[in-house]
C-alpha positions as CSV (number, residue, x, y, z in Angstrom):
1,X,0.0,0.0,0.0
2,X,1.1,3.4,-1.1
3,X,0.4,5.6,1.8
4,X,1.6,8.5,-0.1
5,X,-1.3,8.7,-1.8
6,X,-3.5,9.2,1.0
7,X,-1.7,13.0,1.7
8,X,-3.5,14.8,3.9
9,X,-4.6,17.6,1.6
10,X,-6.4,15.3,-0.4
11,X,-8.2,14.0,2.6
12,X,-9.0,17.4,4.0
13,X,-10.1,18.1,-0.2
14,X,-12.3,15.5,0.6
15,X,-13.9,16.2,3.2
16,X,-14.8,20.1,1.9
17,X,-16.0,18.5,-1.2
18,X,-18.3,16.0,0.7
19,X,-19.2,18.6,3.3
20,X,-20.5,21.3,0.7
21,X,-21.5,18.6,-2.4
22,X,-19.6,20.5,-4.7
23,X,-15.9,19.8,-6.4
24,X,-15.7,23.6,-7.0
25,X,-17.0,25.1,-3.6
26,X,-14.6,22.6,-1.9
27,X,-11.7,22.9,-4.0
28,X,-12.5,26.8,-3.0
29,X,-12.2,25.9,0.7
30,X,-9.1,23.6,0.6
31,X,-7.4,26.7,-1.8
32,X,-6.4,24.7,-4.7
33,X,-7.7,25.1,-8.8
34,X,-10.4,23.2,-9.7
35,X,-9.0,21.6,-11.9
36,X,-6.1,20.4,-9.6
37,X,-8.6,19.5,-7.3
38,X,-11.0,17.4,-9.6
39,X,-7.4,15.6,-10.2
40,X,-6.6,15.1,-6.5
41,X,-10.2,13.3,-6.5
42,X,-10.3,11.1,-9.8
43,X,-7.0,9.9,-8.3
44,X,-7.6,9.3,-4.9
45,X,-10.8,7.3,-6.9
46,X,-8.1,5.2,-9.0
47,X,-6.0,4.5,-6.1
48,X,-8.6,2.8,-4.1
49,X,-10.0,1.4,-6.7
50,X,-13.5,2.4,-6.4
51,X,-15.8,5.5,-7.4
52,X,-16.3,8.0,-4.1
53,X,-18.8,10.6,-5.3
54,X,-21.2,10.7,-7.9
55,X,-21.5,13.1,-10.4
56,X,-24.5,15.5,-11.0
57,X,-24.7,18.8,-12.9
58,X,-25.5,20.5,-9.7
59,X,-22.9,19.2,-7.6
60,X,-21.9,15.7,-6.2
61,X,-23.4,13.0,-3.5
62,X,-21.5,10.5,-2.3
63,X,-21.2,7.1,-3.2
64,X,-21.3,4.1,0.2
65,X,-17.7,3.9,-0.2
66,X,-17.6,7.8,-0.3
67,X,-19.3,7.9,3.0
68,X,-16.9,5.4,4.8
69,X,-14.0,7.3,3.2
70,X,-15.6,10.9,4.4
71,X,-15.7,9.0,8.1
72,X,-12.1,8.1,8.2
73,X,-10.8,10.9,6.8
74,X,-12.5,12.3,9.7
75,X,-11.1,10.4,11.9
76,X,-7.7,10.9,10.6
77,X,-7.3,14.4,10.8
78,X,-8.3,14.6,14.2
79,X,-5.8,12.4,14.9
80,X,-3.3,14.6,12.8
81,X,-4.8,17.5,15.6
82,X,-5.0,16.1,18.3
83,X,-1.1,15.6,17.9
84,X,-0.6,19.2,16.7
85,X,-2.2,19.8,19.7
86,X,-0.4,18.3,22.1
87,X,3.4,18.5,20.0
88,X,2.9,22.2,18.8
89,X,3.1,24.5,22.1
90,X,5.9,23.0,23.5
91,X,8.5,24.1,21.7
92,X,6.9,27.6,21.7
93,X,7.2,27.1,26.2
94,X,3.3,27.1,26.1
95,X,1.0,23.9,26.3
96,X,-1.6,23.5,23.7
97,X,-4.9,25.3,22.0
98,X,-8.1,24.7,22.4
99,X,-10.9,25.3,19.4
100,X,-14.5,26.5,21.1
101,X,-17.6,26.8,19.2
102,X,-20.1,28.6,21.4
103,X,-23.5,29.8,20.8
104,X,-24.6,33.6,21.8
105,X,-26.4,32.6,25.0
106,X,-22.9,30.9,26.0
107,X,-20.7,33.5,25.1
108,X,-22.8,36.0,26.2
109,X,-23.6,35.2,29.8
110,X,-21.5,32.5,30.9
111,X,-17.5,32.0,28.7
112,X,-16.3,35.4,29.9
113,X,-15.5,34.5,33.4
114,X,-15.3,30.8,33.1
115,X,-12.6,31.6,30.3
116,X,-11.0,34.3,32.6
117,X,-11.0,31.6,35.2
118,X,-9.1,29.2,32.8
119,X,-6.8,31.0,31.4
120,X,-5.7,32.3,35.1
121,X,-5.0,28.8,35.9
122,X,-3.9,27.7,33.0
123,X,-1.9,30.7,31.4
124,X,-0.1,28.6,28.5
125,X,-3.2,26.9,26.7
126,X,-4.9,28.8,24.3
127,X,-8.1,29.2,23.4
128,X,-9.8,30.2,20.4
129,X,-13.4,30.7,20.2
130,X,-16.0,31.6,17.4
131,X,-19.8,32.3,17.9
132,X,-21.9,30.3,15.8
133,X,-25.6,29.2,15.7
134,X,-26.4,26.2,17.8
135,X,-26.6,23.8,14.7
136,X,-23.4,25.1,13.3
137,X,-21.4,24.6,16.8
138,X,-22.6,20.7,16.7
139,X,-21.8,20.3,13.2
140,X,-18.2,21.8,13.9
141,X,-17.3,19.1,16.6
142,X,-19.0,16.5,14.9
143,X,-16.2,16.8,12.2
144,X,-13.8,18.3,14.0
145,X,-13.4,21.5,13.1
146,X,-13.6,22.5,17.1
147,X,-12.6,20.6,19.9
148,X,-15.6,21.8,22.4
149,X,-19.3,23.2,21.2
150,X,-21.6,25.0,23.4
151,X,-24.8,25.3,22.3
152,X,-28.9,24.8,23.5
153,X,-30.6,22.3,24.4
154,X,-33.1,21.0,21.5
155,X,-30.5,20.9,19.2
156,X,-30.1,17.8,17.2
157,X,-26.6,16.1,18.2
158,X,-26.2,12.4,16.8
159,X,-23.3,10.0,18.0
160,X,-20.9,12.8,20.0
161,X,-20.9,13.6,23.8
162,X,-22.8,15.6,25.1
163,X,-23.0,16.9,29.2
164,X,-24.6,19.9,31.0
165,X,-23.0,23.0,30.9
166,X,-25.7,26.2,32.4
167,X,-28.8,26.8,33.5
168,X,-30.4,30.2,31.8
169,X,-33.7,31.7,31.7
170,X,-35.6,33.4,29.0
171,X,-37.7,36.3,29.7
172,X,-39.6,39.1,27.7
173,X,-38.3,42.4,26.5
174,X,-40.7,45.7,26.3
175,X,-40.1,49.2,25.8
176,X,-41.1,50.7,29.4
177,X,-44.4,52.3,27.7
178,X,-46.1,49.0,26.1
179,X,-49.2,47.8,27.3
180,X,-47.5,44.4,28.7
181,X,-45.0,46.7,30.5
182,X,-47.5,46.7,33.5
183,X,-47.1,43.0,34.0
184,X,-44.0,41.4,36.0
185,X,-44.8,37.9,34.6
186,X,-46.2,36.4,31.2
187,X,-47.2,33.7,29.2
188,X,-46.2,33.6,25.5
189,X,-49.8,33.2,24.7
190,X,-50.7,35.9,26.3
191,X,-48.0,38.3,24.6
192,X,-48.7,37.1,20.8
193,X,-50.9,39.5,20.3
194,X,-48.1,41.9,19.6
195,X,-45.6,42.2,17.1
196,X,-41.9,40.6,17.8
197,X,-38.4,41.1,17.2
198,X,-36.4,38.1,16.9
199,X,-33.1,36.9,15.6
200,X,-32.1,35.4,12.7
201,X,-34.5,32.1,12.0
202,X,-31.3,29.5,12.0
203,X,-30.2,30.3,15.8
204,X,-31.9,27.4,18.5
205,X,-34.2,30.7,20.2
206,X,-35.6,32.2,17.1
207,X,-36.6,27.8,16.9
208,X,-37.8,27.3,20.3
209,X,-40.3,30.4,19.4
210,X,-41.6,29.1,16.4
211,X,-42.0,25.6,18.0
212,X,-43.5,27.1,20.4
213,X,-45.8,29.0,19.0
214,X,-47.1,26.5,16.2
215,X,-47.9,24.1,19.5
216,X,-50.1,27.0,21.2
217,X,-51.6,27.3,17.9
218,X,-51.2,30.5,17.3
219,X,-49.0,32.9,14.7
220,X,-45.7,34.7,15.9
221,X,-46.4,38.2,14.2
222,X,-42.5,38.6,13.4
223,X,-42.2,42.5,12.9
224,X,-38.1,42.2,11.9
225,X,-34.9,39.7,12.3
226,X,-31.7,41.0,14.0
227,X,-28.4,39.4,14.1
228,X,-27.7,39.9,18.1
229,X,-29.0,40.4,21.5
230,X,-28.0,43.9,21.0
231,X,-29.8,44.4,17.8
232,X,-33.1,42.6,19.4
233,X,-32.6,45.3,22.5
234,X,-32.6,48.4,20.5
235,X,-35.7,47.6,18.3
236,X,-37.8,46.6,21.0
237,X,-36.3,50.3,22.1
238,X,-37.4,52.2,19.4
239,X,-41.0,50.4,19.3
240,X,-40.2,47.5,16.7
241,X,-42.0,45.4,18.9
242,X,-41.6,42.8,22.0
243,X,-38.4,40.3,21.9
244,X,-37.2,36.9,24.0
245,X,-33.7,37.0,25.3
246,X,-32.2,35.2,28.1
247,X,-32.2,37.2,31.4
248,X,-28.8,37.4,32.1
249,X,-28.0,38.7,28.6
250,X,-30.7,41.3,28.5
251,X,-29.9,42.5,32.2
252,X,-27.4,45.0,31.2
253,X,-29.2,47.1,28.6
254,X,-32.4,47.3,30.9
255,X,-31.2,51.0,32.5
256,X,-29.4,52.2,29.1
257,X,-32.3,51.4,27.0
258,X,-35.4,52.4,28.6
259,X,-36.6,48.4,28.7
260,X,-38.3,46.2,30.9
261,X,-37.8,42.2,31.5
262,X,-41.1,40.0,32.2
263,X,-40.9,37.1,33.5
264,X,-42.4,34.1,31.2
265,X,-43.8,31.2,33.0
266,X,-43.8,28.7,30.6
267,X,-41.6,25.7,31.3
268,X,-39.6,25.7,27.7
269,X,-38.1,29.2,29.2
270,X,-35.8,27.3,31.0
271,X,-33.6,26.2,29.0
272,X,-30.2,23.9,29.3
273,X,-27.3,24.6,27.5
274,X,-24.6,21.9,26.8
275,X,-21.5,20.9,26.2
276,X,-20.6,18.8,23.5
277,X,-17.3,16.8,22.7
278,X,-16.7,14.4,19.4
279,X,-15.6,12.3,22.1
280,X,-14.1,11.7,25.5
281,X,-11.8,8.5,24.7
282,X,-7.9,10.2,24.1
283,X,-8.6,13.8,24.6
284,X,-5.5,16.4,24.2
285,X,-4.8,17.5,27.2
286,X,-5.0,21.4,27.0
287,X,-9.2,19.6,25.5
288,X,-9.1,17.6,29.1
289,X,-8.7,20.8,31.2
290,X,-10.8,22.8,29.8
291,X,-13.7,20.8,29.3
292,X,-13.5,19.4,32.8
293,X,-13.3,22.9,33.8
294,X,-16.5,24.3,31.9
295,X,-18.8,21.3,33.0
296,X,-18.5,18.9,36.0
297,X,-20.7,16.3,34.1
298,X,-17.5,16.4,31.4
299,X,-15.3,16.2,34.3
300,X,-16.6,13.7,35.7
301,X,-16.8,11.7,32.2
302,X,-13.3,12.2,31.6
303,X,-11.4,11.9,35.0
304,X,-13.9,9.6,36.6
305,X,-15.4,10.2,39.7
């Protein structure tokens, strides 16, 4: 067996190409031609001696073999991580990164301290962290692209790990003169009468409303999308209508912004949020730490009791 031919740009080729059904969007994300990467692909093909993808003029599916290639190319990579993670920092005197995917609600209330708190401790591991949609954060450690997610509950997770991470409540947000500002608790039935603000529709809250509002029966009269908890504050400022945040996010712009929070006593306000790793067998060690550090469900998973 030629192992050469199983170079880990072709594998990570792959894996775009699979990931986005398209030879040119993932040739795009690996940085190579498209010619050069159709190449890389028809060889790879050759070389094991079976077809990987099939061929449409909108794009490409994979074949069953292409599947079980797209899993162990998985797989290896990580592996190819999980050693750059351990190997890379040391000759640098530090000790390892760590790749977070966290969704607003976690980075907003929650990472700031427990990441001050880690870094304190552990001052030569370091962390990277991007703010994604709750679907997006599972997706990235489901194929490795980060290390630990943080996300809502609700979300669909498949075959990774998944632990408690917080506790958070949602509430309602009204502009101190609208008719439900009177009112220091809720239900959502009783508020969709009114017009909302809400973010985008691909984040887990923006969901949890919908779901909830197609089991009461009743129409969310969406008046416009934002992009942030900030965004969501200052329309329901300026009169755009009501919005659901969760508490300890909205808190601070209360004063600033003229705004008050109502309590909603429906059960789904309380929400989870989780922790997710691909797995907890062989964990980097700078992964270890930090993960045992965010949740005690993860620690406990990973050390033992």
């Amino acid at each position: 067996m030629n192992y050469a031919r199983f170079d880990l740009v072709t594998l990570n080729l792959f894996i775009e190409i699979a990931r986005t059904g398209s030879i040119t969007r993932g040739a795009q994300q690996s940085n190579l031609a498209v010619a050069a990467a159709s190449k890389r692909v028809s060889d790879l093909e050759a070389h094991l001696g079976t077809r990987l993808l099939y061929r449409h003029a909108n794009g490409v599916t994979l074949t069953e073999a292409g599947r079980s290639c797209f899993q162990h190319a998985l797989g290896i990579l990580q592996d190819v991580d999980r050693m750059s993670g351990d190997l890379s920092d040391f000759a640098a005197g530090g000790r390892g990164q760590v790749r977070i995917w966290a969704n607003t609600s976690a980075v907003t209330q929650f990472l700031p301290d427990d990441l001050t708190r880690f870094r304190r401790e552990h001052p030569g591991i370091r962390v990277s962290l991007e703010e994604r949609n709750s679907g997006d954060v599972v997706a990235a450690v489901r194929e490795n692209r980060a290390d630990i997610g943080l996300f809502a509950d609700r979300t669909a997770v498949g075959d990774i790990d998944v632990f408690d991470y917080r506790q958070d409540r949602l509430v309602l947000i009204v502009s101190l003169d609208h008719p439900l500002a009177t009112h220091d608790s809720v239900r959502l039935a009783d508020a969709l009468d009114y017009e909302f603000v809400s973010l985008s529709e691909a984040t887990s809250l923006a969901e949890r409303l919908r779901t909830e509002c197609s089991r009461l029966e009743k129409p969310l009269k969406l008046s416009i999308q934002v992009r942030s908890f900030d965004a969501v504050c200052r329309m329901v400022m300026v009169g755009l209508g009501i919005g659901v945040l969760p508490r300890l996010a909205a808190e601070p712009h209360v004063r600033s912004m003229g705004l008050k929070l109502i309590t909603l006593t429906d059960d789904w306000a309380e929400r989870t949020l989780l922790l997710a790793l691909r797995s907890t067998l062989a964990l980097p060690a700078p992964v270890r730490l930090l993960a045992s550090c965010l949740s005690a469900d993860a620690a406990r998973a990973i050390n033992g009791p």
